[in-house]
BALUMFI-947386 format. One record per residue (C-alpha): x, z, y; residue number from 0; residue in one letter. Coordinates in Angstrom, 2 decimals. Layout:
BEGIN
{rec {X,Z,Y},NUM,'A'}
...
// end
This chain:
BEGIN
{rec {0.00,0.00,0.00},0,'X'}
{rec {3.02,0.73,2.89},1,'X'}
{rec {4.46,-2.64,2.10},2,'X'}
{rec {1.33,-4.45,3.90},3,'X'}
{rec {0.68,-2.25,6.36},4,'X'}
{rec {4.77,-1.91,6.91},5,'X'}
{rec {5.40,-6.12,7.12},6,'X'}
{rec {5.43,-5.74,10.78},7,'X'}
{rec {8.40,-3.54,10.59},8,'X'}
{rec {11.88,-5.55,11.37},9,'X'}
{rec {14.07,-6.42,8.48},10,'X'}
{rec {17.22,-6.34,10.17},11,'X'}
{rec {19.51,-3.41,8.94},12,'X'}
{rec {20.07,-0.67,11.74},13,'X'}
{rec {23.74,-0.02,10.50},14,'X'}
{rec {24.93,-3.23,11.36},15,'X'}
{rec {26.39,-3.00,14.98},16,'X'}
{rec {28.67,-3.90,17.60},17,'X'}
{rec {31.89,-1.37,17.78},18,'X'}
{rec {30.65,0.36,21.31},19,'X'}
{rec {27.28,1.38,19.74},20,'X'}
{rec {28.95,3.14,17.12},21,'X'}
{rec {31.41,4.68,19.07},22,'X'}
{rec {28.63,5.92,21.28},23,'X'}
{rec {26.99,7.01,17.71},24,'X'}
{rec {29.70,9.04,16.82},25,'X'}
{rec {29.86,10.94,20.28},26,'X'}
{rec {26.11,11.95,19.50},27,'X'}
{rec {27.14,13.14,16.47},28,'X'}
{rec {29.39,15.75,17.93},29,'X'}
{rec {26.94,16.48,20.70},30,'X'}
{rec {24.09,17.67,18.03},31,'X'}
{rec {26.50,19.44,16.06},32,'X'}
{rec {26.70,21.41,19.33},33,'X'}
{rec {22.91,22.54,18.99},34,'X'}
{rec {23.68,24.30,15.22},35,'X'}
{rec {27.66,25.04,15.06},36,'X'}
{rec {26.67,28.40,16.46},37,'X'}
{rec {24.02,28.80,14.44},38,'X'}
{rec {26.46,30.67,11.80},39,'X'}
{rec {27.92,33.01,14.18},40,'X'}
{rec {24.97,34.46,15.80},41,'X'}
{rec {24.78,37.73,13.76},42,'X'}
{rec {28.30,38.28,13.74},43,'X'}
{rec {28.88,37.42,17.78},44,'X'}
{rec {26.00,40.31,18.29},45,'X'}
{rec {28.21,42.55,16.36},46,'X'}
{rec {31.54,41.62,17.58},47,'X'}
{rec {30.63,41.41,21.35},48,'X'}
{rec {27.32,44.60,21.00},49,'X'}
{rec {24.91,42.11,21.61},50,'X'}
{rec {21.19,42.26,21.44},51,'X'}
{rec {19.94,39.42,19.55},52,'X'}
{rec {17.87,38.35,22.43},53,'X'}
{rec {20.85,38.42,24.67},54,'X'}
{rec {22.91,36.45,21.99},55,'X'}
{rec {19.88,33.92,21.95},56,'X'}
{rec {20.68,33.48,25.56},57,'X'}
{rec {23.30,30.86,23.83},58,'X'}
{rec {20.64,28.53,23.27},59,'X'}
{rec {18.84,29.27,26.62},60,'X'}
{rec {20.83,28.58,29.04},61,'X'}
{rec {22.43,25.64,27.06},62,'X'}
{rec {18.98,24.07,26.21},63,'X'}
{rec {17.05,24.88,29.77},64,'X'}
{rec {19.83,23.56,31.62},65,'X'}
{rec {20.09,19.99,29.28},66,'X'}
{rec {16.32,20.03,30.18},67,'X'}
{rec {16.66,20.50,34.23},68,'X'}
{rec {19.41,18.30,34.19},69,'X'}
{rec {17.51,16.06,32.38},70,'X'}
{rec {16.20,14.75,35.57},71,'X'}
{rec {19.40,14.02,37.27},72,'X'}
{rec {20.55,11.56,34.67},73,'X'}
{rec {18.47,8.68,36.07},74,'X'}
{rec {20.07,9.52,39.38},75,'X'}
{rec {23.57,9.66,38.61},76,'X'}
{rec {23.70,7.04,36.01},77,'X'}
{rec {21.94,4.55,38.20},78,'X'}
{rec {24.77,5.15,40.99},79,'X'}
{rec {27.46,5.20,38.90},80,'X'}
{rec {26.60,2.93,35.53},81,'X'}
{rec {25.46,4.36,31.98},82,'X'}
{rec {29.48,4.10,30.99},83,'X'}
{rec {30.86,6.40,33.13},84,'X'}
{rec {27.95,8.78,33.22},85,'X'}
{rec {28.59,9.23,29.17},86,'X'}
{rec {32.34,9.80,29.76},87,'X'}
{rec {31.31,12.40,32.24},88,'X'}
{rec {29.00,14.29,30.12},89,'X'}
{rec {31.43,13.82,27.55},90,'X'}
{rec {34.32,15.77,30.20},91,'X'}
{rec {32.35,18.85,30.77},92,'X'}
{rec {31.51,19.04,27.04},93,'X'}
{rec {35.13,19.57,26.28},94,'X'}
{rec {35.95,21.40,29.02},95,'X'}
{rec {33.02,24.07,28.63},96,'X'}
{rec {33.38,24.33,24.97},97,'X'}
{rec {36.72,25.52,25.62},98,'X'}
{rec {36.19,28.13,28.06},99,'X'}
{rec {33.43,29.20,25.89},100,'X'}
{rec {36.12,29.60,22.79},101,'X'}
{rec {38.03,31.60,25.23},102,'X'}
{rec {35.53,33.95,26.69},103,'X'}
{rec {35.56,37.88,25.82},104,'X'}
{rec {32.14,38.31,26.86},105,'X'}
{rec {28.61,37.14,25.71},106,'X'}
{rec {27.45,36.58,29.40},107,'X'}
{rec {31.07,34.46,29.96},108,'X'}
{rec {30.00,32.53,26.45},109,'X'}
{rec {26.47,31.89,28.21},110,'X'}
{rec {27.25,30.98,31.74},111,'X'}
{rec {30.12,28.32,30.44},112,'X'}
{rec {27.79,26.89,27.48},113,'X'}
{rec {25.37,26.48,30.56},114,'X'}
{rec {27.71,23.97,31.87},115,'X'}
{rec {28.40,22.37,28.15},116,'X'}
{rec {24.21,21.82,28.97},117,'X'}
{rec {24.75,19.96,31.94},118,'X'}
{rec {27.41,17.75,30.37},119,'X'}
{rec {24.88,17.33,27.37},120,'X'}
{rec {22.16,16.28,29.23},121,'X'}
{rec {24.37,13.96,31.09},122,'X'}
{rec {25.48,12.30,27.81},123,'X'}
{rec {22.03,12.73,25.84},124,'X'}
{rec {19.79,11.00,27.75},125,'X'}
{rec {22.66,7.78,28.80},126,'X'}
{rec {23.78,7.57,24.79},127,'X'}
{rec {19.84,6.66,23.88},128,'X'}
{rec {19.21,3.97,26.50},129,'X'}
{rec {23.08,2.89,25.41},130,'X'}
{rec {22.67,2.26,22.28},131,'X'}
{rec {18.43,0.79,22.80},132,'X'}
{rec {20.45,-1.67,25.16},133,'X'}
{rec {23.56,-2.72,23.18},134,'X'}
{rec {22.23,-2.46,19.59},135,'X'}
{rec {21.70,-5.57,17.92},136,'X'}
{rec {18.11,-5.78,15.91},137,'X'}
{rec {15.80,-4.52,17.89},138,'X'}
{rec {14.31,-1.01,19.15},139,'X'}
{rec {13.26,0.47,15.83},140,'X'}
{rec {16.29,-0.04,14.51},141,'X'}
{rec {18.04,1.12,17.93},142,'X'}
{rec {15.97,4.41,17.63},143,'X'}
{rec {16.97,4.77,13.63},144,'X'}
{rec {20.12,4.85,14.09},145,'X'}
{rec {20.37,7.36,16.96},146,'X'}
{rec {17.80,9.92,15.04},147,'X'}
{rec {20.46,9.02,11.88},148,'X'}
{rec {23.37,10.31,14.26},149,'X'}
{rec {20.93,13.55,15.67},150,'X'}
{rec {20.55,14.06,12.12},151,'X'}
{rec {24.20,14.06,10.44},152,'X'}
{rec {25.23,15.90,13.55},153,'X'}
{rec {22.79,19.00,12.76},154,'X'}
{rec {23.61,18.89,9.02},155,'X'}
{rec {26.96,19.12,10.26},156,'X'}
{rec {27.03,21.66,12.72},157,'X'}
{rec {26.17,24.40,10.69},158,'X'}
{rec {28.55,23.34,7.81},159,'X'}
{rec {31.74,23.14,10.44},160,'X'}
{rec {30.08,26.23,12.67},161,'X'}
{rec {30.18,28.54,8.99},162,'X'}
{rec {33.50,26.93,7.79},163,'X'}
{rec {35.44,28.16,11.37},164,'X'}
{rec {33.15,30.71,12.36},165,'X'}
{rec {34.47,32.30,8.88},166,'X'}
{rec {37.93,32.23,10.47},167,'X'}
{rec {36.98,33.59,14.12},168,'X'}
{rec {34.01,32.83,16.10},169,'X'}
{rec {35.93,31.78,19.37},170,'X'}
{rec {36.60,28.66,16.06},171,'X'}
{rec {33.23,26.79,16.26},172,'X'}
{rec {33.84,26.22,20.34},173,'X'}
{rec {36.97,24.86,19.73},174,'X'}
{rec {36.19,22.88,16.70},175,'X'}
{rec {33.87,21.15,19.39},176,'X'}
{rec {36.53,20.60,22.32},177,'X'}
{rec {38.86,18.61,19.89},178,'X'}
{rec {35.36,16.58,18.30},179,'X'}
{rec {34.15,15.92,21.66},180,'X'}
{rec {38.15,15.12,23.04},181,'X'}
{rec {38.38,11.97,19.94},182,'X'}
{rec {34.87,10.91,21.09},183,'X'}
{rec {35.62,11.09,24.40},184,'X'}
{rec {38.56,8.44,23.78},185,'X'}
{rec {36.52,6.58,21.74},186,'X'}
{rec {34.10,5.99,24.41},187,'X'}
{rec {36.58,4.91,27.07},188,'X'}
{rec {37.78,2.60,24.65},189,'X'}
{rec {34.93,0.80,22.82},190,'X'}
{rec {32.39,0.85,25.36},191,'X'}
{rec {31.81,-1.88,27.45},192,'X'}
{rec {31.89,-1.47,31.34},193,'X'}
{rec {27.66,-1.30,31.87},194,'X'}
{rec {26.71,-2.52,35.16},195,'X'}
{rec {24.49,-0.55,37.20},196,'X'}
{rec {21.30,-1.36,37.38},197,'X'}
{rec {19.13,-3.17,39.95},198,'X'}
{rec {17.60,-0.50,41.51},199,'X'}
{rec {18.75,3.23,41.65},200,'X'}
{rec {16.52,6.05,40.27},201,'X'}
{rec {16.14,8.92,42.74},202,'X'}
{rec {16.10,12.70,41.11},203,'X'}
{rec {11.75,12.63,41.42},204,'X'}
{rec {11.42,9.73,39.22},205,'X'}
{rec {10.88,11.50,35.59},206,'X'}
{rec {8.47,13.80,37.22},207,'X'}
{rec {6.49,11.36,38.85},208,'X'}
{rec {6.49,9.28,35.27},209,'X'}
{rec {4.92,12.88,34.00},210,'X'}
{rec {1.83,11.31,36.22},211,'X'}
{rec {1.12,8.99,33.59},212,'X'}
{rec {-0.99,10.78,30.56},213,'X'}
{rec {0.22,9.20,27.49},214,'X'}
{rec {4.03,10.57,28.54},215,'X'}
{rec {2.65,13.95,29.82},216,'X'}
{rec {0.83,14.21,26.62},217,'X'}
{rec {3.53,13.60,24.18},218,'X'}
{rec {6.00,15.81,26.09},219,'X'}
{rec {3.92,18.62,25.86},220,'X'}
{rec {3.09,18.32,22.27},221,'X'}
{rec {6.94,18.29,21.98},222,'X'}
{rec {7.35,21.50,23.76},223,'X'}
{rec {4.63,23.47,21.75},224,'X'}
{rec {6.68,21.71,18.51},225,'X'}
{rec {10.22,22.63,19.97},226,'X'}
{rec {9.07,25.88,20.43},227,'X'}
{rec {8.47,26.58,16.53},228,'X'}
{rec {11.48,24.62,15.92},229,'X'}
{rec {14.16,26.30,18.16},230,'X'}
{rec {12.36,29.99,16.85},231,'X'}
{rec {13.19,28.94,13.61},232,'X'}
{rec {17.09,27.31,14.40},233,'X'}
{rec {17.85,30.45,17.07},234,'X'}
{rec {16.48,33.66,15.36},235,'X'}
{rec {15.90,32.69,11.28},236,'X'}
{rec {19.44,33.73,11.03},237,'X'}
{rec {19.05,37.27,11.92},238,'X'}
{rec {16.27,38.61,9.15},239,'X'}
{rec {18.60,36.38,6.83},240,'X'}
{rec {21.34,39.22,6.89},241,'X'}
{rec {23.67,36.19,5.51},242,'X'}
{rec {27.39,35.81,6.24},243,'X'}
{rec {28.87,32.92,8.68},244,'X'}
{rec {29.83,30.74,5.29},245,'X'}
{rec {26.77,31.20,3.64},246,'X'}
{rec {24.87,30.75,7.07},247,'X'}
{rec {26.49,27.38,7.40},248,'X'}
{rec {24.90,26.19,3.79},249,'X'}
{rec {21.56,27.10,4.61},250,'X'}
{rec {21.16,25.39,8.00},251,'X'}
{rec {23.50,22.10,6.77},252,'X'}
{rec {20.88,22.06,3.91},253,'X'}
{rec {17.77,22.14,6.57},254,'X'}
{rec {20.19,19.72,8.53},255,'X'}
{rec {19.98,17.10,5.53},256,'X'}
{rec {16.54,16.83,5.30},257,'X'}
{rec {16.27,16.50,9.26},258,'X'}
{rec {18.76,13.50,8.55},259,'X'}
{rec {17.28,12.02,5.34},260,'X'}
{rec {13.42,12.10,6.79},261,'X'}
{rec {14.54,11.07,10.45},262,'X'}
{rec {15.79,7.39,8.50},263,'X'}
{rec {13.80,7.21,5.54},264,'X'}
{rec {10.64,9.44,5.57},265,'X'}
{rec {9.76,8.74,9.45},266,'X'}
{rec {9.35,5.17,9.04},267,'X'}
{rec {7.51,4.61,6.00},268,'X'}
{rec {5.00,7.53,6.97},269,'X'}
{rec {4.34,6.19,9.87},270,'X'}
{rec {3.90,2.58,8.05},271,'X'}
{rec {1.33,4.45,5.87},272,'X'}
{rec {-0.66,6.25,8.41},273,'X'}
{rec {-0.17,5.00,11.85},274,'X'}
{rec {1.70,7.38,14.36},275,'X'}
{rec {-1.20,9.56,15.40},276,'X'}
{rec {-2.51,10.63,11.88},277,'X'}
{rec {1.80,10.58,10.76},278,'X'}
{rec {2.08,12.85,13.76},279,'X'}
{rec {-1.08,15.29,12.77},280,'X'}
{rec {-0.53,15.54,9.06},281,'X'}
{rec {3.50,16.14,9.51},282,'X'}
{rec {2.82,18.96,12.90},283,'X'}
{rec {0.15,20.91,10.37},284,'X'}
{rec {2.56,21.20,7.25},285,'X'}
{rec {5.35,22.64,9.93},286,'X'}
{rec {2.96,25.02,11.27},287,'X'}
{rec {2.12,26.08,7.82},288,'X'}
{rec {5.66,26.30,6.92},289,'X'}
{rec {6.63,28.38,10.09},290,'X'}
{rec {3.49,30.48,8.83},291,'X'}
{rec {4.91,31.21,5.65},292,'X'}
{rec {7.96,31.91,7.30},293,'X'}
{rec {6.18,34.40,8.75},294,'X'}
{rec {4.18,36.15,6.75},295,'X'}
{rec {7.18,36.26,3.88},296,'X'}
{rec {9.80,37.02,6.80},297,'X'}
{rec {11.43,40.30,4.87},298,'X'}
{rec {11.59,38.39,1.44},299,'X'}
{rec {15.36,36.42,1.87},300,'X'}
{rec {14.63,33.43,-0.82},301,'X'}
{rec {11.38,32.54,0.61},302,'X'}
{rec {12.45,32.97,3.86},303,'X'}
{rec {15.81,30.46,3.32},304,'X'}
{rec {13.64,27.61,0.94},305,'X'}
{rec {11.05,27.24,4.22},306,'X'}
{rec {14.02,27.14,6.94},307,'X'}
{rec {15.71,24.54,4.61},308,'X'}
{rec {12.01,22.64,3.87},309,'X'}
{rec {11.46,22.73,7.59},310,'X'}
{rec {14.02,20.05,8.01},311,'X'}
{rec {11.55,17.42,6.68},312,'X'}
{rec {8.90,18.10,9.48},313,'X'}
{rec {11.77,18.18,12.49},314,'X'}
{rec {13.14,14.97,11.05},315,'X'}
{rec {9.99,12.90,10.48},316,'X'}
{rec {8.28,14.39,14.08},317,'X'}
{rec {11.67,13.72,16.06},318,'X'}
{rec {12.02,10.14,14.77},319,'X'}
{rec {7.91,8.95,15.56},320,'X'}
{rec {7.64,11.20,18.52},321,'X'}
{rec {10.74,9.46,20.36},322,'X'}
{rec {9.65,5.82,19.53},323,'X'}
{rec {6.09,6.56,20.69},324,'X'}
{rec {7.55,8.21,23.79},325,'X'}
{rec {9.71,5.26,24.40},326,'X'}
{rec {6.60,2.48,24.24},327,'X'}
{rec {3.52,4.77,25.55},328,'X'}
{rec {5.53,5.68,28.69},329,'X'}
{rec {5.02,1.94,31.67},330,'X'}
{rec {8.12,3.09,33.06},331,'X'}
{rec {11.95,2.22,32.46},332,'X'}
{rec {13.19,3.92,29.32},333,'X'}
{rec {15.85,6.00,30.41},334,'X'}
{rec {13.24,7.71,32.89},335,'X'}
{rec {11.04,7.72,30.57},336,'X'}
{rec {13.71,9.73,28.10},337,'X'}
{rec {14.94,12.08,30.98},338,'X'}
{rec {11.31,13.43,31.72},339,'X'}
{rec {10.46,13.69,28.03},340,'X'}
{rec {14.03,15.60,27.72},341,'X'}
{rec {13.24,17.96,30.28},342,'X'}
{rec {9.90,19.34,29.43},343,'X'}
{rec {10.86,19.10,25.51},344,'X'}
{rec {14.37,20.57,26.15},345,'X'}
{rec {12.66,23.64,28.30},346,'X'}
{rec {10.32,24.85,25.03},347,'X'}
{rec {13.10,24.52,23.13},348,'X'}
{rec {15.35,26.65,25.48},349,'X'}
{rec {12.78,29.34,25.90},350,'X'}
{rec {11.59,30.32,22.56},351,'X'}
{rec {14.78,31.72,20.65},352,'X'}
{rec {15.41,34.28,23.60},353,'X'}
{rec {11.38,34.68,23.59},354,'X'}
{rec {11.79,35.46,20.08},355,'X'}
{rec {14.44,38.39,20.26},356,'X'}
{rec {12.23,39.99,22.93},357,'X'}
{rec {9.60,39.39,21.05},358,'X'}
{rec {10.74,40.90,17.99},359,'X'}
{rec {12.29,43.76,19.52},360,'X'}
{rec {9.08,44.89,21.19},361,'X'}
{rec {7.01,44.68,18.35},362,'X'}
{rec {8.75,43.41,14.58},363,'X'}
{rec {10.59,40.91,12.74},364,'X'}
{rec {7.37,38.73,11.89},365,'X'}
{rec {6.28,38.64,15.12},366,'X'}
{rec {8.45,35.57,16.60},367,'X'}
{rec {7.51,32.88,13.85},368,'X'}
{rec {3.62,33.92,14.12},369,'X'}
{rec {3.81,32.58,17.66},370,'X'}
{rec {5.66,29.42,16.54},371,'X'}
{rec {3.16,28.74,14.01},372,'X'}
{rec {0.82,28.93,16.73},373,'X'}
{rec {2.66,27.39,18.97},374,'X'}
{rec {2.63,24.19,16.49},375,'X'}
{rec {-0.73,24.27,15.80},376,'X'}
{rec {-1.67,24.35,20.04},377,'X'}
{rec {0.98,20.67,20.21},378,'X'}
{rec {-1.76,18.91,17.53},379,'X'}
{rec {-4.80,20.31,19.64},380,'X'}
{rec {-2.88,18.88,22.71},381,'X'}
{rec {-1.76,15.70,21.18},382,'X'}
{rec {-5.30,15.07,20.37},383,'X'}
{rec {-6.71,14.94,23.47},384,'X'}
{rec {-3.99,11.57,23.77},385,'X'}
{rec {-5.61,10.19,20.64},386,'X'}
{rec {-6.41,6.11,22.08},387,'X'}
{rec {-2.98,5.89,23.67},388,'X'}
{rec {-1.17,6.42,20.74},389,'X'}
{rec {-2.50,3.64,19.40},390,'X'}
{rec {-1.54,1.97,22.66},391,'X'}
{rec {1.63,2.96,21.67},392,'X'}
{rec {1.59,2.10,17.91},393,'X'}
{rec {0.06,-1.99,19.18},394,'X'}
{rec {3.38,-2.05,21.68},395,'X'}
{rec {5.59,-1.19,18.92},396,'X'}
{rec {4.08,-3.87,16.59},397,'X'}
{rec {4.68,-6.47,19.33},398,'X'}
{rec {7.69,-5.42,19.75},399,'X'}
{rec {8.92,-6.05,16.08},400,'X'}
{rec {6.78,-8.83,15.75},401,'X'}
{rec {9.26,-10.47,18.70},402,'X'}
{rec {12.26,-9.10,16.62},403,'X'}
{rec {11.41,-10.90,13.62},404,'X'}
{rec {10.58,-14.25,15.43},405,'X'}
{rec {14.08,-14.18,17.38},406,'X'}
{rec {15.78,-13.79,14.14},407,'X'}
{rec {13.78,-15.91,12.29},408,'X'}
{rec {14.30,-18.54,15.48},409,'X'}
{rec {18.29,-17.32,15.19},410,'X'}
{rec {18.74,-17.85,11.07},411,'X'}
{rec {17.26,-21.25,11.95},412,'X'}
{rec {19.13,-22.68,14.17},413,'X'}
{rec {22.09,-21.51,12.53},414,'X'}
{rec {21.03,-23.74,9.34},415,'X'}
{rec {20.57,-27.05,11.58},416,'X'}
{rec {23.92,-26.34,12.57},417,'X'}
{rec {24.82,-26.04,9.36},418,'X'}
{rec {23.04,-29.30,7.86},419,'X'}
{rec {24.31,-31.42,11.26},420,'X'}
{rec {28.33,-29.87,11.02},421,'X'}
// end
């Protein structure tokens, strides 16, 4: 049954690129193994520096609500200065702030400078997608496939590498990420093409005033309600675990698989299957049910690591449809289309892990995952009231690789005429 409904899907195979979109696909790997390399050392940096967990989740807060503010000054500065040179500048203050991070002696030094590792993120984040959507050869699905294939390696990652040096000392994660960033840094000075700026500059009120239009709006709040179950589950899971930094590192790089496996494979033929609003419904009411159990079973350690580890699947199949739909429902350019999706999305996922160590301190353990269960639940409620322009979004998206398939169908040929005449 997905093969007829799937035909309009391009053929072309996402891995086949030119060298400066897979230089700018390794760079996002790094960047994503930013979001879980600490993952493994939160316990032991809330022992090692007396940290409450809440103020240790401050890690993810002020990296994650800074990416999202400075979400909206991508447009601005990559428009004045070309996508290029924004990405090597994000890429700069990555490197630089991971390493004063590695060498900070106090949790509120480690938070201020992976505020400014934010900034550089967002920088680089929101450039890399409408990088490799412009210089990837076979269309936007494939485009998008590929970037959600390096988001997901670079979270299975994270962990894996975050456990492995956090093991050692946990200043070893932060610098782990100044040398990653430093060799993608070259590469993309390298391999990427000069970009040239684009016709018209973007001023700093451009991604809010694209939150005017509802489909956008719609999908960006849906994304914070998800982001906030997600980031509960990535920023506090680890402390009811009572796990070492090694061990850590396993469970999160197996969670980080499945975000990988169902970003690439699972997203598209789901969505092939069921169109994008009912993928979208079905896969947001399993994670809320999953966060659920991860509530209610928040004291018992297997059931609590098997749902953290199953709720890969959901984050890998949502973040996969939900940026493609973003990316065709929004009638505005699609890197300001991007930044204003970043922002709100970025700020529920900045909010809820320090939410959740308040949270849990004022009242217990289970708490925290209740309200990202709920909070799940309120994104379907919210994305339904955007029902009709997702399938706006889902007609776009067949047009699009309809045009695909007819440019390399037009392409192979040519190339046999060629042939026939040489």
């Amino acid at each position: 049954m997905s093969h007829s409904s799937s035909s309009h899907a391009p053929q072309s195979n996402p891995f086949r690129q030119p060298r400066a979109v897979w230089a700018v696909a390794f760079a996002c790997v790094i960047s994503f193994m930013g979001i879980g390399l600490v993952d493994p050392i939160l316990p032991a940096l809330s022992t090692k520096l007396n940290a409450s967990p809440s103020q240790v989740e401050l890690l993810f807060t002020s990296y994650l609500v800074v990416t999202a503010v400075a979400m909206l000054v991508t447009g601005f500065v990559s428009s004045r200065i070309g996508a290029k040179r924004t990405l090597v500048a994000g890429l700069i203050l990555i490197v630089v702030f991971s390493a004063l991070a590695g060498s900070a002696d106090s949790i509120s030094g480690i938070v201020g400078f992976r505020a400014g590792w934010g900034l550089g993120n967002a920088l680089f984040i929101a450039t890399s997608l409408a990088v490799i959507v412009g210089s990837a050869s076979g269309g936007f699905a494939g485009a998008i496939i590929l970037y959600e294939t390096a988001l997901g390696i670079g979270i299975a990652i994270g962990p894996l590498l975050g456990g492995e040096l956090g093991a050692i000392t946990w200043r070893g994660p932060f610098f782990g990420v100044t040398v990653l960033m430093a060799i993608a840094l070259i590469a993309t000075v390298v391999l990427v093409q000069p970009t040239p700026r684009p016709e018209h500059r973007t001023s700093i009120a451009d991604p809010i005033k694209a939150l005017r239009h509802r489909g956008l709006l719609t999908m960006a709040l849906t994304a914070l309600c998800y982001n906030w179950g997600f980031f509960t589950v990535l920023g506090y899971a680890p402390f009811p675990m009572d796990l070492g930094a090694h061990e850590l590192g396993y469970v999160f790089t197996g969670w980080g698989v499945f975000v990988a496996i169902f970003a690439i494979f699972g997203a598209p033929r789901l969505q092939a299957r069921l169109g994008i609003a009912r993928a979208l419904y079905v896969n947001l009411a399993l994670f809320a049910v999953d966060v659920l159990v991860i509530a209610v079973f928040t004291t018992s350690k297997t059931v609590l690591i098997i749902a953290v580890i199953i709720a890969g699947i959901f984050i890998g199949v949502n973040n996969t449809i939900t940026t493609q739909a973003v990316m065709t429902v929004a009638p505005v350019e699609r890197p300001v289309a991007s930044a204003a999706y970043g922002f709100v999305r970025f700020i529920g996922g900045g909010l809820a892990p320090f939410a959740a160590g308040k949270i849990a301190e004022h009242s217990n353990v289970h708490v925290p995952f209740y309200v990202g269960s709920a909070a799940i639940a309120l994104g379907i409620v919210v994305l339904a009231t955007g029902h009709r322009l997702l399938g706006e979004a889902e007609r776009a998206q067949e047009a699009e690789a309809g045009r695909t398939a007819e440019d390399r169908a037009e392409e192979e040929a040519l190339a046999e005429e060629l042939g026939s005449s040489g």
